[in-house]
C-alpha positions in Angstrom: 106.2 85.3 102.8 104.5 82.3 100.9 101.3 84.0 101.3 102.3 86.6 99.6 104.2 84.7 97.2 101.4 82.5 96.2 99.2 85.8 95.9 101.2 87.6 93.6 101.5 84.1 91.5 98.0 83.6 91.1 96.7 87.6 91.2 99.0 88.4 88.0 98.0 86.0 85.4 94.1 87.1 87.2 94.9 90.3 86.4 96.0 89.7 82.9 93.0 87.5 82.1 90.8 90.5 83.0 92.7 93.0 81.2 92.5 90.3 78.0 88.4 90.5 78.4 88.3 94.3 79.4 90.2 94.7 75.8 87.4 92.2 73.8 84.2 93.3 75.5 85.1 96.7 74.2 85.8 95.6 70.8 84.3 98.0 67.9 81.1 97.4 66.5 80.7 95.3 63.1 78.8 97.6 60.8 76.3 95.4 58.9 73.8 97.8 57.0 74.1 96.4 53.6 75.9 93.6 54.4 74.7 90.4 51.9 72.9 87.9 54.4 71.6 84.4 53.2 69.5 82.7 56.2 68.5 79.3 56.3 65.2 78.0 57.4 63.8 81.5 56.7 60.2 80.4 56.5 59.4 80.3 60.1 60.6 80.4 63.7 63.8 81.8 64.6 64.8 82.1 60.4 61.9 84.0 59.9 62.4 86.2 62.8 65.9 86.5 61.7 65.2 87.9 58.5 63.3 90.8 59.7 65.8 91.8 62.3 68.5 91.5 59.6 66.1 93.5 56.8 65.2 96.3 60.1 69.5 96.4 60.1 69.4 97.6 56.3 71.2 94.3 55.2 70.0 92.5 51.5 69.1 89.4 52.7 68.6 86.6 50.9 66.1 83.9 51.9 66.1 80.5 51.9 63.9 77.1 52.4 62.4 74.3 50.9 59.3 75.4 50.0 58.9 77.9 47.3 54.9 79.2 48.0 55.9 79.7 52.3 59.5 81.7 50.6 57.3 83.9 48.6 55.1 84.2 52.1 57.7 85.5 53.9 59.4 87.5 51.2 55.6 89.5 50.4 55.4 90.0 54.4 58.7 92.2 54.7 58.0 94.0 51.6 54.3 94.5 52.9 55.7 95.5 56.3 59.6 97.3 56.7 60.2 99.7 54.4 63.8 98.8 52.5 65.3 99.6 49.5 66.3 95.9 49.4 64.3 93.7 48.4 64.6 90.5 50.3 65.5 87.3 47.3 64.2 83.6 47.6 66.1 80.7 47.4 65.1 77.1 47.0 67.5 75.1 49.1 66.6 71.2 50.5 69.4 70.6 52.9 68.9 66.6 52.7 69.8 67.2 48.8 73.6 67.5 48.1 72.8 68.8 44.5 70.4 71.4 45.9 72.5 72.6 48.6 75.2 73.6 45.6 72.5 74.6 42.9 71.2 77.3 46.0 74.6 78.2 46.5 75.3 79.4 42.6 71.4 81.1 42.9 72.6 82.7 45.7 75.5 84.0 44.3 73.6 85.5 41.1 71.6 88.1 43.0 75.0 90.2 44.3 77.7 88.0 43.5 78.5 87.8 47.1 77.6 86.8 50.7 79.0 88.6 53.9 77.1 86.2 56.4 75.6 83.2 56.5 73.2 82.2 58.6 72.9 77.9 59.2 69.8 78.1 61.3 67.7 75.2 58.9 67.6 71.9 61.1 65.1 68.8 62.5 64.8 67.6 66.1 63.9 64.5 67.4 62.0 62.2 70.0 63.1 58.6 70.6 65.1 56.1 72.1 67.9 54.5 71.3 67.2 51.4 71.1 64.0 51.9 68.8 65.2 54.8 66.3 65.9 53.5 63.1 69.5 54.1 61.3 67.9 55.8 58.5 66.5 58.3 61.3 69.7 59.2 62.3 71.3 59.2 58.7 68.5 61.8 57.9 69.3 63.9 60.8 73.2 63.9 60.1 72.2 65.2 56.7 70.1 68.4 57.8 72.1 69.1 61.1 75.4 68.4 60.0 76.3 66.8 56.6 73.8 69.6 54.3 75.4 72.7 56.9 78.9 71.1 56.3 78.5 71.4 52.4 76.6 74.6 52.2 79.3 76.5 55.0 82.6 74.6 53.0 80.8 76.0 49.5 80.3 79.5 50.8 83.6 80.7 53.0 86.1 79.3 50.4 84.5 82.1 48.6 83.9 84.5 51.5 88.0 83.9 51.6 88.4 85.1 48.2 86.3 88.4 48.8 88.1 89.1 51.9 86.6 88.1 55.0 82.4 86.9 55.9 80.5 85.7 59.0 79.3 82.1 59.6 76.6 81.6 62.4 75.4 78.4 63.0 72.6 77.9 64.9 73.5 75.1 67.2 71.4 74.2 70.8 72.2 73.9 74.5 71.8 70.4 73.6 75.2 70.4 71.2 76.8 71.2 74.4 75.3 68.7 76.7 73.5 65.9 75.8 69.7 65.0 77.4 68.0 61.7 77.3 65.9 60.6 74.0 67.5 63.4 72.4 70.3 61.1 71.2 70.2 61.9 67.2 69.8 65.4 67.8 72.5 65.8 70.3 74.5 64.0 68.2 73.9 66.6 65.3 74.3 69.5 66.7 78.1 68.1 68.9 79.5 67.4 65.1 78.2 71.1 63.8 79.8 72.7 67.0 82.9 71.0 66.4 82.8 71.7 62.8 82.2 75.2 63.4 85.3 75.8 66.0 87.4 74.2 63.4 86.2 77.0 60.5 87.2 79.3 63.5 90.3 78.5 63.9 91.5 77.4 60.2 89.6 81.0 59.1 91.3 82.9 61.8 93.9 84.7 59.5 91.3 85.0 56.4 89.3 88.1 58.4 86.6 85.1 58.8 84.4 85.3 62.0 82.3 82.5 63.3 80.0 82.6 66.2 77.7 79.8 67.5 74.6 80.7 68.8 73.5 77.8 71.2 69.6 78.1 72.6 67.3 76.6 74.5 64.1 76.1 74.3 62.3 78.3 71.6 58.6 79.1 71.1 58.9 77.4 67.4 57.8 74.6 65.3 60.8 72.3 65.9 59.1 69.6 68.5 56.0 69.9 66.7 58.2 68.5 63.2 60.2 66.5 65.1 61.3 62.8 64.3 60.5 60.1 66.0 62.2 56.6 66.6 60.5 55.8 63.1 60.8 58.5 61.4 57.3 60.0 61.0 56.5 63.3 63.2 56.5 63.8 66.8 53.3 66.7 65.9 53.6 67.4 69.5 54.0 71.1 71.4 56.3 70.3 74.2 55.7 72.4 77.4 58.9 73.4 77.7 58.7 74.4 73.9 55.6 76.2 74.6 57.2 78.4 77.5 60.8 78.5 76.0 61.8 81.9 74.3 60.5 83.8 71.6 62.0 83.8 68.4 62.2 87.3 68.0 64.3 87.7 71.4 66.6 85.1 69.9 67.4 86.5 66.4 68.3 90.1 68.2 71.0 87.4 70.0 72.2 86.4 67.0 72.4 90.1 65.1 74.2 91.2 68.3 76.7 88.4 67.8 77.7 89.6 64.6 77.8 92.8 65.2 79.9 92.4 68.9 81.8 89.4 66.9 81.2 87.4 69.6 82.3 84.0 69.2 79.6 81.8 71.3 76.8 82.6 72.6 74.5 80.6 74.9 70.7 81.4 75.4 69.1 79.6 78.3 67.3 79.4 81.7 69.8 79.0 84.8 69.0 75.0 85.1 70.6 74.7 81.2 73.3 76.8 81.8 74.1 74.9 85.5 74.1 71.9 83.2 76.7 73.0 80.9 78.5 73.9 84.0 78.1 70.8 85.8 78.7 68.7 82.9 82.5 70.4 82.5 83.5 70.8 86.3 81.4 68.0 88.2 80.7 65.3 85.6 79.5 63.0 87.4 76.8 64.9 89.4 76.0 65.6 85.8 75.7 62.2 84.9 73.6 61.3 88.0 71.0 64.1 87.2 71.2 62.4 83.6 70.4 59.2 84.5 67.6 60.4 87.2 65.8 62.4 83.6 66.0 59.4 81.6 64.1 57.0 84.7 62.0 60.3 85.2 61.0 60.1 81.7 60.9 56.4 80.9 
């Protein structure tokens, strides 16, 4: 009798729970030919690959980047080579400048008078220890990663609000979920952009606002190559696990497939990042241990 008791207890709310994700695995698709997309970081790696997935979809993207000559690049290359009625605008946008973050924002604005998704994919790594990075290092870091998303997301769904509903993505990393030795500033970034981005979730929820973060591992892109270092000059290394890590191309169809599934995190790594999550949520101290064995490893 308790057997069965204790089965029926536990079996329903199992039940429920799989009826609950039968219900959103089979939600309807998002539609996002001509939706308005401004992507970050647009002149290489994954922003660059983003933007011809997005352009391939039929959406009017806008792209976006520090430098105006590698923009004009990028935008000559899709007109060259997809065939769109759209053709794809440039914005000059330097996330460590709060007055350019709000300047691209209003130039943004000008081409359609409205954006449906944003993607934050702009950002800057890092190699170093503790002890030896500088505080300016890390201040620099918080700007890109966090503070310059922060400004740019707060400045665009207010007015995604207004017209009735958008898409943020921000392009976060396995290590904003757990944390890896001499990754400290980085780490550090891309926790506060998770966190900020759960929040937009949840104070969006009723505004038909959708946020998913898109958290990767390693990626066959520039990022350890214009990494900081403890001193702030660049790493101008290709890691090996950069090198072998996953093409940009496979990662941006991630990323349109989260908009268009409205899927609300998605995580893009090898089984030993993904065991790490794991470990670091139900076994936290084997996850510590493994931590601590890296950082002696890699001393």
């Amino acid at each position: 009798m308790s057997w069965q008791v204790t089965g029926s207890f536990i079996g329903g709310p199992l039940c429920l729970l799989a009826f609950i994700m039968m219900l959103l695995k089979h939600k309807p698709k998002i539609q996002i030919k001509d939706k308005i997309v401004l992507i970050t970081g647009a002149t290489s790696g994954l922003g660059k690959a983003c933007a011809v997935k997005f352009v391939k979809a039929g959406c009017r993207v806008i792209l976006a980047g520090r430098s105006i000559e590698k923009l004009k690049e990028v935008q000559k290359e899709l007109i060259d080579t997809i065939k769109s009625e759209f053709t794809p605008e440039i914005v000059v946008l330097d996330l460590e400048d709060d007055q350019s973050i709000l300047t691209a924002i209003e130039t943004a604005y000008s081409f359609y008078n409205k954006i449906d998704i944003l993607i934050n994919n702009a950002g800057v790594s890092y190699r170093g220890t503790i002890q030896d990075t500088e505080i300016d290092v890390h201040r620099k870091i918080m700007q890109v990663n966090y503070f310059g998303q922060l400004i740019l997301t707060k400045g665009i769904v207010s007015r995604m609000k207004k017209d009735g509903g958008g898409h943020i993505v921000g392009i976060s990393s396995i290590q904003g979920i757990i944390s890896i030795p001499y990754r400290s500033a980085y780490s550090a970034s891309k926790h506060a952009f998770q966190a900020f981005c759960d929040c937009v979730r949840a104070e969006y929820c009723d505004d038909k606002i959708r946020v998913s973060v898109i958290s990767p591992g390693y990626m066959q892109t520039n990022l350890s190559l214009n990494a900081m270092t403890s001193d702030g000059s660049q790493y101008g290394v290709m890691d090996k696990t950069t090198e072998s890590g996953m093409k940009p191309e496979y990662v941006a169809q991630q990323v349109l497939n989260a908009i268009i599934y409205d899927k609300n995190e998605v995580k893009l790594a090898s089984l030993g990042p993904k065991l790490g999550c794991f470990l670091r949520t139900l076994a936290p101290n084997v996850f510590f241990w493994k931590m601590n064995s890296r950082a002696r490893e890699q001393k």
